[in-house]
C-alpha positions in Angstrom: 0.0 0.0 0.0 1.0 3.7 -1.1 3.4 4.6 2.4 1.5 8.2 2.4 -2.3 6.8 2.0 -1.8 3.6 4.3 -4.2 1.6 5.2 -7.0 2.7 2.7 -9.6 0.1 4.1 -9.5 1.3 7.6 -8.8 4.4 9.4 -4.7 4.9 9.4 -2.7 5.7 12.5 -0.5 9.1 13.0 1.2 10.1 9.7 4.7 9.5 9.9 7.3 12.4 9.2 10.2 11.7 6.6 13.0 11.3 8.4 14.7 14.0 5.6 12.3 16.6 6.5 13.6 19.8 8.1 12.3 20.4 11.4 10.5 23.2 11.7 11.1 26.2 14.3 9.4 26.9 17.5 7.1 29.2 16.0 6.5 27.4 12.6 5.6 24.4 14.8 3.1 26.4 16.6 1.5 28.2 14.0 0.9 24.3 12.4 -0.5 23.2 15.9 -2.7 26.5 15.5 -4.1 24.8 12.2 -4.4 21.5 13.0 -6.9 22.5 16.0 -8.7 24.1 13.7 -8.8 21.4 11.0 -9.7 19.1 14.1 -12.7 21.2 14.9 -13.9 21.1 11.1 -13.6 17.4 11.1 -15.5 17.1 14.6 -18.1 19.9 13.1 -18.9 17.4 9.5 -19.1 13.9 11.5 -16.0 12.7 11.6 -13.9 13.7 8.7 -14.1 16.1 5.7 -13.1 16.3 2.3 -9.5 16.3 0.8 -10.1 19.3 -1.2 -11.7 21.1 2.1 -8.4 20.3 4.1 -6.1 21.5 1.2 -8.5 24.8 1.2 -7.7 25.3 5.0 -4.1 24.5 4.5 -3.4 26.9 2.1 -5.9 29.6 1.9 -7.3 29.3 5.2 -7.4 33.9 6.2 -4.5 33.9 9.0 -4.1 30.3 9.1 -3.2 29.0 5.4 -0.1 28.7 4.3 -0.5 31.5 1.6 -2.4 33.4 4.2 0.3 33.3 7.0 3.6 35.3 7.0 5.9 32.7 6.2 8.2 33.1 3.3 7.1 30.9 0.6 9.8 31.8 -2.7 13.4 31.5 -3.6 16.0 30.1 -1.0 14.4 31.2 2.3 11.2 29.6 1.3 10.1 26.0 0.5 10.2 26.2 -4.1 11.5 28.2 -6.5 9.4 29.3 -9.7 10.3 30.2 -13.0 10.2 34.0 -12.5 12.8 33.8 -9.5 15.7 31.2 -11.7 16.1 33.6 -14.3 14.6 37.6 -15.4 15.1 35.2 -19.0 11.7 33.7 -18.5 9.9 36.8 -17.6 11.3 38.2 -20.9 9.9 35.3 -22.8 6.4 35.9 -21.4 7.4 39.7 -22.5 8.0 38.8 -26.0 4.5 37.2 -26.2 2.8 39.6 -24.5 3.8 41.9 -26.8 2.6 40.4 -30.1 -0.8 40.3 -28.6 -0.9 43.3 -26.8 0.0 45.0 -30.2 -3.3 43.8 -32.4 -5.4 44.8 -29.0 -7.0 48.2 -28.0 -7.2 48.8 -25.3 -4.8 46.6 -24.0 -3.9 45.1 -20.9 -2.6 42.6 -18.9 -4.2 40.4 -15.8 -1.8 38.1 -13.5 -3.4 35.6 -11.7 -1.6 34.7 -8.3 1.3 37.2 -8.9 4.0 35.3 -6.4 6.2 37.9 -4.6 6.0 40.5 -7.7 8.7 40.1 -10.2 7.4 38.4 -12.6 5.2 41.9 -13.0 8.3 43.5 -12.7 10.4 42.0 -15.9 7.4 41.8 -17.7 6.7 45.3 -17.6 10.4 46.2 -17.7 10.8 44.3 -20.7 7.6 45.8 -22.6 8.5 49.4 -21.8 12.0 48.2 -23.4 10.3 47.7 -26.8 7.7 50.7 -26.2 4.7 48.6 -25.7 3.4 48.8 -22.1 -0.1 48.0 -21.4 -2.8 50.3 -20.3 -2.7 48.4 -16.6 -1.3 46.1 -15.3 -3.6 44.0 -13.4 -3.2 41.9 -10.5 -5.5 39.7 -9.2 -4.1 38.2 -5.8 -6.1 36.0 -3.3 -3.4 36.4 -0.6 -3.2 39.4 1.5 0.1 38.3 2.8 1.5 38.0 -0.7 -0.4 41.0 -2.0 1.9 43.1 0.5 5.0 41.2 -0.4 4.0 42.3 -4.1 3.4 46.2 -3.3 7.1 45.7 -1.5 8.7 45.1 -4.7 7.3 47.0 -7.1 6.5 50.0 -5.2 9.9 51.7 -6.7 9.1 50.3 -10.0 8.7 53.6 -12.5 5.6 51.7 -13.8 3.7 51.7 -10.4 1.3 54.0 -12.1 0.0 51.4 -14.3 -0.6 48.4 -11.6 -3.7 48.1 -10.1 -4.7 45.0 -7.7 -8.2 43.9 -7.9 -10.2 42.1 -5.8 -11.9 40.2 -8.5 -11.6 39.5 -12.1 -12.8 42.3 -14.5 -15.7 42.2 -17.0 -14.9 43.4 -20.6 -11.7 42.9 -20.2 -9.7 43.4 -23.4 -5.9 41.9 -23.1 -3.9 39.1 -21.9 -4.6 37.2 -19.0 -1.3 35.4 -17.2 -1.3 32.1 -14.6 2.2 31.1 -14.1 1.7 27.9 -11.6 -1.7 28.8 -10.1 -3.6 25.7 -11.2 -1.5 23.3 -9.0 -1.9 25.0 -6.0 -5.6 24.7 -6.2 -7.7 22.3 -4.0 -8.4 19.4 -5.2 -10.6 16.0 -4.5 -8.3 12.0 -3.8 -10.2 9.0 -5.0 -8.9 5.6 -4.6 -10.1 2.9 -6.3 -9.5 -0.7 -5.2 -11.4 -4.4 -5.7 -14.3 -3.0 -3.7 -14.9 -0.3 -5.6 -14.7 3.5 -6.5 -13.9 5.3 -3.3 -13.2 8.9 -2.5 -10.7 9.6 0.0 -11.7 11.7 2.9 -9.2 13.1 6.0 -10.1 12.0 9.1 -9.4 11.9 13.0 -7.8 9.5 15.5 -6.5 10.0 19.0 -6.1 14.2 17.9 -4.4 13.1 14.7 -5.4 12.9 11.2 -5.4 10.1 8.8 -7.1 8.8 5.4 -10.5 7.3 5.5 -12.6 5.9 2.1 -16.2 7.3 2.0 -18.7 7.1 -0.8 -18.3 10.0 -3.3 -19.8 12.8 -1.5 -21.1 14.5 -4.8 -23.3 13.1 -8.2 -20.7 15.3 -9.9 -17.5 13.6 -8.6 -18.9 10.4 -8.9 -19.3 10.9 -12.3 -15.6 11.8 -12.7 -14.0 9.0 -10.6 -16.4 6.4 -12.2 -15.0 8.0 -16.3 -11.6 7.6 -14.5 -12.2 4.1 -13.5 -13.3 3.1 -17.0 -10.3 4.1 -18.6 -8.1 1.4 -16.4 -7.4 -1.9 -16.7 -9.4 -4.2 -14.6 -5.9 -5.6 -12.7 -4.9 -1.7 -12.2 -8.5 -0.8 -10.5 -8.5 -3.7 -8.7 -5.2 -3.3 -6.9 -5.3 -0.5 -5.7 -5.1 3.0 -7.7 -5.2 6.6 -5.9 -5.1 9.9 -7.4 -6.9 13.0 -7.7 -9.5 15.7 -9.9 -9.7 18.9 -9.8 -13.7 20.1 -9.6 -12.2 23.7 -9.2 -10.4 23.7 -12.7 -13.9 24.0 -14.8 -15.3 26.2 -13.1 -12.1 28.4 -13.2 -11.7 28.4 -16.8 -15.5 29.4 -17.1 -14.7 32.4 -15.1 -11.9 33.5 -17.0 -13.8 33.3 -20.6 -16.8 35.1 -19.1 -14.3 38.1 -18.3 -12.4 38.1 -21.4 -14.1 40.0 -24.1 -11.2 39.9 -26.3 -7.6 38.5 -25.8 -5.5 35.3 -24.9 -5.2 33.5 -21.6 -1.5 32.4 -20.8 -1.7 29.6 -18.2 1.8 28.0 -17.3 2.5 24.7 -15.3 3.3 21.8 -14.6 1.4 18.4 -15.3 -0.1 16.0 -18.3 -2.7 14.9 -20.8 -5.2 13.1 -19.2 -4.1 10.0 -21.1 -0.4 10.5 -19.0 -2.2 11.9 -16.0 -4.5 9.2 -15.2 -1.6 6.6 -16.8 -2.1 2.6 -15.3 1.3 3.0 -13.9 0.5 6.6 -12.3 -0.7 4.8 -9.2 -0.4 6.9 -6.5 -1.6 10.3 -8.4 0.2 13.2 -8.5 0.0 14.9 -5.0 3.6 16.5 -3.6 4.2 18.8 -0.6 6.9 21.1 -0.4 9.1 22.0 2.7 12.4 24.2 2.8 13.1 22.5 -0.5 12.2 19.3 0.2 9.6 18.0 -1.9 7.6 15.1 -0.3 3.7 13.2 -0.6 2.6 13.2 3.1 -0.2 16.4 2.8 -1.1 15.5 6.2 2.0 16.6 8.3 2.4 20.3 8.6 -0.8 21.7 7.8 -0.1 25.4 7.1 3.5 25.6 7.2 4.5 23.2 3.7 2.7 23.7 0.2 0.6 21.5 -1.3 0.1 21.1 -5.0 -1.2 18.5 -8.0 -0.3 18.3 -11.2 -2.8 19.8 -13.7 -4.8 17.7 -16.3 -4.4 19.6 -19.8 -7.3 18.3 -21.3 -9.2 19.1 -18.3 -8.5 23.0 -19.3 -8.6 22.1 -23.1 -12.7 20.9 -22.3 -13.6 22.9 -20.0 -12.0 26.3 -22.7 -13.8 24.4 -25.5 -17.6 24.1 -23.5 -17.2 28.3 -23.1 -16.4 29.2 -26.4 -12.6 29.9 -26.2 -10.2 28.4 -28.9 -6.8 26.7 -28.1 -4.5 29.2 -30.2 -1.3 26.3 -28.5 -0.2 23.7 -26.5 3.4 22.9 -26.1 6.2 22.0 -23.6 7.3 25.4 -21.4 10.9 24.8 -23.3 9.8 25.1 -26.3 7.5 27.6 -25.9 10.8 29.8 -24.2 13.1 28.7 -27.0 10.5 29.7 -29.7 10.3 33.0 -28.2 14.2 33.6 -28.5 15.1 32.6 -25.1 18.7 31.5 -26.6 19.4 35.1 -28.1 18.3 36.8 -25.0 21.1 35.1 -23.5 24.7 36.5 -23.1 27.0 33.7 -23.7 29.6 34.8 -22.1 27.6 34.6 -18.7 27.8 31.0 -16.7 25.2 32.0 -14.3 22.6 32.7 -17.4 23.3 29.5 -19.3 22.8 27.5 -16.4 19.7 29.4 -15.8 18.0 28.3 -19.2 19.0 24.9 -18.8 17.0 25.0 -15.5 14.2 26.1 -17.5 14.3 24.2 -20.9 16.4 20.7 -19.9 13.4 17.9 -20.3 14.4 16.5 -16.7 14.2 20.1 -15.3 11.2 22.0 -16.0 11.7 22.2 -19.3 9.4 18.9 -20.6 7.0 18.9 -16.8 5.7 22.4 -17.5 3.5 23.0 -20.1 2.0 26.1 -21.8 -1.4 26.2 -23.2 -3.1 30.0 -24.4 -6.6 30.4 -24.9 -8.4 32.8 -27.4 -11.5 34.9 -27.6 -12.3 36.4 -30.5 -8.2 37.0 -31.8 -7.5 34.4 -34.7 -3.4 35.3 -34.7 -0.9 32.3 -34.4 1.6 32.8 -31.3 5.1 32.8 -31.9 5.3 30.3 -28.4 3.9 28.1 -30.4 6.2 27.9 -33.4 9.0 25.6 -32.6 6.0 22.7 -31.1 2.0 22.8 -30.9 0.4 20.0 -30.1 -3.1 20.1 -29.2 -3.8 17.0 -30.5 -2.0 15.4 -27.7 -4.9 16.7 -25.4 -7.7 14.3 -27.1 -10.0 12.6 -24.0 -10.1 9.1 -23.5 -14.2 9.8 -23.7 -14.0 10.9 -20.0 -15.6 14.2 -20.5 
C-alpha cells in the first residue's frame, strides 16, 4: 500500500514524518498546531472527517491560518520552491515577448496576473515591454493572498511603472488583453479518489487520537462520482482492482469558465506543470500526482504540517482544453514550457559569455528540469493570430479525451 495513503480500508494511525524533512522552528511548529486544531474542529463539526479538497482549502488559503495566508516566506532560497520567474529575469522576458505580439493587435490593451507570487514576474514583464515601447494600459493583478499581496506592493512600489498596476479584488468584466497564470492551477484544491477491488472510493481526511489520517467514504457528490467512475473506465481491470489513488480537480472547470466570461477579447496564458489526461491518469500513475513542499524538500505526506508546507497536484491539460472548449474559447497552443521559451528567443536573450545565465536556461528548458513537466497552453476569444510560443512545437492533439468528459 502507497506509504502516504496507508491503510486505505481502515482508518490509518498518526502520519509519519520523513525522516529528511527539516524540522521546523518553534514558531513554525506552533503556528501548524494552530491549524491543526482548527482542522480538528472542522472534522468534529462534518461527522467525523471532511473532504480532501476542504483540508487542502484550510491548508493553504485558510485567512490567518493557510499557508499562503500566513507570514511565512514561501519563494526562492528562504522559502520552500522556487518558480520560473525567481531562476532567471530570462523567462519573464519570454512571457514579454508574447505579450507583446498580442498586446499590439489589442485596444485597449492590458494585462491580468493571476496569483502574482512575490511580484517580479510583474516587474520584468513590464520592464521588458516598456524596453520595446509597448506597455499596457494596466497592469492587473488579481491576488487572493493578503500576505503576498503586500510582499508584491514591496517590490514594485519603486518600480517607474507603479502607475499602471492596479490590484483587484476580483476579475474584471470586458476585459480586453492578456490574461497570465504562471503555476496557479496546481496549487488549487483538489478531490483524492482511490479505487480498489471493492470499488470507486473517494478519500476523505479523518481523526484519530487528535491526529489525522485517510478514510474511504462514498463519493460525496453526483458530480465527482461521475468523474471518478469516467476515470475508473479508462483502467485496466488488474490496475483498478489493486489498488489506484489519485486526484480531480472540480475547481479547474469552473475556473476556466470564469476567466472566458471576463475576457471580451484577448489570450489567456496559463503555465504549469502536469499531463494529458491520457499520461495523468496513466495505469502505472498509481499513487496520483499529490507532492508537498518543505524548505526545499519536496515530499507526498499532505497530512503533516498543515499550514506551514505547500501542497500542490499536477494539472490535467485536457481538463483546461474541455472545460476552454464548452465556453467558447479556442486553443491558439499547446506545447512543452521549453519550447515555448526557446520559440520566443530565449537562446538570443542570453549572453554567452555569462555561466550564471546558461545554467539558468537549462533550468528552464532541460526535459528533466522543468523544461518537458511544464506545459504552456493559451486560450483565445475572438483573436484568430498564431503565437510565436507556439512555433517551434504545438500539439493540441496530444490533449484528445479518453471519452471521459
Amino acid at each position: 500500500m502507497n506509504e502516504h495513503y496507508p491503510n486505505m480500508n481502515t482508518v490509518a494511525n498518526k502520519p509519519t514524518i520523513p525522516n529528511n524533512l527539516p524540522q521546523p522552528s518553534t514558531d513554525t511548529r506552533e503556528h501548524s498546531e494552530r491549524v491543526k486544531k482548527h482542522i480538528l474542529h472542522q472534522i468534529q463539526q462534518h461527522n467525523g472527517s471532511i473532504s480532501f479538497a476542504d483540508y487542502m482549502q484550510i491548508c493553504l488559503y485558510e485567512p490567518g491560518l493557510g499557508y499562503y495566508s500566513a507570514g511565512c516566506e514561501k519563494f526562492g532560497p528562504g522559502g520552500d520552491f522556487t518558480t520560473a520567474p525567481l531562476i532567471s529575469p530570462l523567462f519573464a522576458q519570454c512571457l514579454g515577448q508574447q505579450c507583446q505580439e498580442v498586446l499590439q493587435t489589442l485596444a485597449p490593451s492590458n494585462i491580468l496576473e493571476l496569483g502574482a507570487g512575490n511580484g517580479k514576474l510583474a516587474q520584468d514583464i513590464l520592464d521588458f515591454l516598456a524596453k520595446h515601447q509597448q506597455l499596457p494600459d494596466t497592469y492587473f493583478i488579481l491576488e487572493v493572498s493578503a500576505q503576498l499581496q503586500q510582499q508584491q506592493q514591496k517590490t514594485l512600489q519603486k518600480s517607474e511603472h507603479i502607475d499602471r498596476i492596479k490590484w483587484i479584488s476580483a476579475l474584471p468584466q470586458d476585459f480586453n488583453g492578456i490574461i497570465l497564470a504562471n503555476e496557479v492551477m496546481d496549487a488549487m484544491p483538489v478531490e483524492l479518489f482511490h479505487l480498489n477491488e471493492n470499488g470507486n472510493h473517494q478519500l476523505v481526511v479523518s481523526q484519530k487520537n487528535e491526529e489525522f489520517c485517510w478514510q474511504l467514504s462514498s463519493p460525496r457528490s453526483t458530480h465527482l462520482k461521475t468523474q471518478i467512475d469516467k476515470i475508473a473506465k479508462t483502467l485496466p481491470k488488474d490496475v483498478r482492482s489493486s489498488g489506484y489513488t489519485s486526484e480531480f480537480n472540480t475547481n479547474l472547470s469552473p475556473w476556466i469558465k470564469s476567466l472566458a466570461s471576463c475576457l471580451a477579447r484577448g489570450v489567456i496564458l496559463l503555465i504549469d506543470y502536469g499531463f494529458p489526461e491520457a499520461e495523468y491518469y496513466h495505469p502505472q500513475r498509481s499513487t496520483g500526482t499529490l507532492m508537498c513542499h518543505f524548505q526545499h524538500h519536496a515530499h507526498s505526506h499532505p497530512l503533516i504540517y498543515p499550514g506551514i508546507q505547500d501542497i500542490t497536484s499536477h494539472v490535467d491539460f485536457t481538463e483546461v482544453a474541455a472545460a476552454a472548449t464548452d465556453n467558447d474559447l479556442k486553443i491558439l497552443g499547446y506545447c512543452s514550457q521549453g519550447a515555448f521559451l526557446l520559440a520566443l528567443g530565449l537562446l538570443e536573450k542570453v549572453n554567452q559569455k555569462d555561466f550564471e545565465a546558461k545554467q539558468q536556461v537549462k533550468r528552464l528548458t532541460m526535459p528533466h528540469e522543468m523544461g518537458e513537466l511544464f506545459k504552456v497552453i493559451a486560450l483565445g476569444k475572438n483573436v484568430e493570430q498564431s503565437l510565436l510560443g507556439f512555433t517551434i512545437q504545438n500539439q493540441p492533439q496530444r490533449l484528445h479525451s479518453q471519452e471521459r468528459l
